[in-house]
C-alpha positions as CSV (number, residue, x, y, z in Angstrom):
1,X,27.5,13.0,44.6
2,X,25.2,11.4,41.9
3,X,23.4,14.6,42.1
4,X,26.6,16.2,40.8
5,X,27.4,14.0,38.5
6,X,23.7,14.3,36.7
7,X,24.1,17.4,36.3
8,X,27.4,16.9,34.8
9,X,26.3,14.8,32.3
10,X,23.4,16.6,31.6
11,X,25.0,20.3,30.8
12,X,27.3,18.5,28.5
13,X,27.4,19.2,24.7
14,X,26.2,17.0,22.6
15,X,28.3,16.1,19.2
16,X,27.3,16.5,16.1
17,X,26.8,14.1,13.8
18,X,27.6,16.9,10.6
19,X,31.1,17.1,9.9
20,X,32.5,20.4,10.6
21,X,33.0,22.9,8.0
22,X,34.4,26.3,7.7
23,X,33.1,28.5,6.2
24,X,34.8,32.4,5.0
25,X,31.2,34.7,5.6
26,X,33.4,37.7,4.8
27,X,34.4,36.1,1.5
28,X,31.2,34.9,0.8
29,X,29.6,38.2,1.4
30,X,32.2,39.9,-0.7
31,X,31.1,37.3,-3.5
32,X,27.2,37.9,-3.5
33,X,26.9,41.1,-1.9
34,X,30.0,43.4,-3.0
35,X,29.8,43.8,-6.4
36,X,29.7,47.3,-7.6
37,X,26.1,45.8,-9.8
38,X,25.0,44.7,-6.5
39,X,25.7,48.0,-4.8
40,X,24.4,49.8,-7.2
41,X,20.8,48.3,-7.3
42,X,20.8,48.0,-3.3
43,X,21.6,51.8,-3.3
44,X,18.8,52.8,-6.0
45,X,16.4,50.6,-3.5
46,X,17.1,52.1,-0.9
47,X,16.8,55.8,-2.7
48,X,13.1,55.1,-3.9
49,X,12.0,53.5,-0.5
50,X,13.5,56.9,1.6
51,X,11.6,59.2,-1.8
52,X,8.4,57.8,-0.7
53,X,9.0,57.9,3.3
54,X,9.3,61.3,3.0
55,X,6.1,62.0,0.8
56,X,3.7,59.4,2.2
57,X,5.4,58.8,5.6
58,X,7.4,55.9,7.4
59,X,4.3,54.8,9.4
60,X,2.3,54.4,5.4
61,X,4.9,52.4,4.3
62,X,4.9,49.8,7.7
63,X,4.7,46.2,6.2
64,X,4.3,47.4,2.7
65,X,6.8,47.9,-0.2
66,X,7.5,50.5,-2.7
67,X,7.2,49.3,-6.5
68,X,8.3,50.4,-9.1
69,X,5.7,50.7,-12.4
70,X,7.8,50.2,-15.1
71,X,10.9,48.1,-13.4
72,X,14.1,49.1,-13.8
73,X,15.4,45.9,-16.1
74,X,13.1,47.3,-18.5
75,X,14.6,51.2,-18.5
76,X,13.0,52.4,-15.3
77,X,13.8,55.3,-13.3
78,X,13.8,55.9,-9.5
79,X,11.7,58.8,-10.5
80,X,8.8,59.4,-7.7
81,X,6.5,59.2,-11.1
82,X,7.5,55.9,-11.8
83,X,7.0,54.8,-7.8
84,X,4.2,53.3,-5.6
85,X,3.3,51.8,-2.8
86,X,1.9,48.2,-2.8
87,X,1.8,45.0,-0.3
88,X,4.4,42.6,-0.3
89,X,1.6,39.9,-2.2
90,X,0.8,42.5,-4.9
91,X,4.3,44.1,-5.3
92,X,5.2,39.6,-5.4
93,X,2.5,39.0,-7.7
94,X,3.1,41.7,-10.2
95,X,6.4,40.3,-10.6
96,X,8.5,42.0,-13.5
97,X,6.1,42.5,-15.3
């Protein structure tokens, strides 16, 4: 019996002390992630990354990233001239530079 109701006790969930909130994920994603802008520049990412897969490989490209020289704010191009392959700390340090 007090077996029982230890492990009633135990199993039961604990309230928390945050208030509740709800939160809309969809529209939040819409917000920040669904702009044409957005999907633009996620789409020319993703274009440069699978360029350089298929020249160099997906196994060269494992834990690094693919930069761009001159970066697109400043004119540019997905061109496979204008890409390389760097680590995340160099492609991080170079910045936008």
């Amino acid at each position: 019996m007090l077996g029982a109701f230890l492990l009633g006790f135990l199993c039961q969930k604990k309230k928390s002390t945050k208030p509740a909130r709800d939160r809309d994920y969809d529209k939040e994603y819409r917000t920040y992630h669904g702009t044409p802008e957005q999907i633009a520049n996620r789409s020319a990412r993703n274009k440069a990354r699978r360029v350089m897969e298929k020249e160099v490989g997906k196994s060269a490209l494992k834990g690094k990233e693919v930069d761009h020289k001159k970066p697109l704010s400043k004119g540019g191009s997905n061109a496979r001239s204008n890409l390389q392959v760097l680590s995340k700390t160099a492609n991080r340090k170079k910045g936008n530079k």
